[in-house]
N, C-alpha and C positions, 0 to 999 in steps of 0.2 A: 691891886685891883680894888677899888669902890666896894662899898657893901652894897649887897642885894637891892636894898634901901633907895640909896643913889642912883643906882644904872635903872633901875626902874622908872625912879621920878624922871630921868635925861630920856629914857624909852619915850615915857608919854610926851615929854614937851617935844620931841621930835615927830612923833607921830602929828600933833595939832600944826604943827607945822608944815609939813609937809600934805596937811589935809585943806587948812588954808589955799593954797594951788598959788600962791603968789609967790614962791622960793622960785628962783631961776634954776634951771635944769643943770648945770656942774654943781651948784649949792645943794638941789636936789639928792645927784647920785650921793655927794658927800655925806649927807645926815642918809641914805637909806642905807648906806655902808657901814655907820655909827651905828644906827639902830641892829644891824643884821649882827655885829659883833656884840653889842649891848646883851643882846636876846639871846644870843649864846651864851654868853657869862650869866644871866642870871636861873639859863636851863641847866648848866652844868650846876651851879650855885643848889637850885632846887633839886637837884638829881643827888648828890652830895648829903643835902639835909634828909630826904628820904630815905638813902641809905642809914647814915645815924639813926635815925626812930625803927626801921628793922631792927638793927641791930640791938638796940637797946629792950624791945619786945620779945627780942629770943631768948633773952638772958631769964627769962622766966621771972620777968619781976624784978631783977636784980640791977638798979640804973646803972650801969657802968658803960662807961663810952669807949668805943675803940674806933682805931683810925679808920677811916672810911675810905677803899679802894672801888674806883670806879669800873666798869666792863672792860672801859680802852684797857687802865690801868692794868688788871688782872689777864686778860689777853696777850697783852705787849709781856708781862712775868712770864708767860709760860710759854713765850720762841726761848 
């Protein structure tokens, strides 16, 4: 997957695009279907990095990084 970075800049130019109204409607649903997977990667992406700085906060000062497990993640652990 793209960095954060990437799927972001492709979010926006698909949004101007699609703001345009000149895309033809299968081109349309296309790029709103990009963007809607896009916006997903870059909210798990952002959910992801917030977990890291919790974590890193609790340590009371102490930077140490540890793997960041997500809600789904830790949910789906404990079936």
């Amino acid at each position: 997957m793209a960095k954060f970075e990437e799927c972001l800049q492709r979010l926006e130019k698909i949004v101007q695009e699609l703001e345009k109204g000149e895309v033809p409607l299968e081109k349309s649903l296309t790029l709103f279907e990009e963007g809607m997977n896009l916006s997903s990667a870059c909210r798990k992406e952002l959910e992801q990095a917030e977990g890291k700085v919790e974590i890193l906060l609790k340590k009371n000062g102490k930077l140490q990084a540890e793997p960041y497990e997500s809600v789904a993640e830790k949910a789906s652990a404990r079936r």
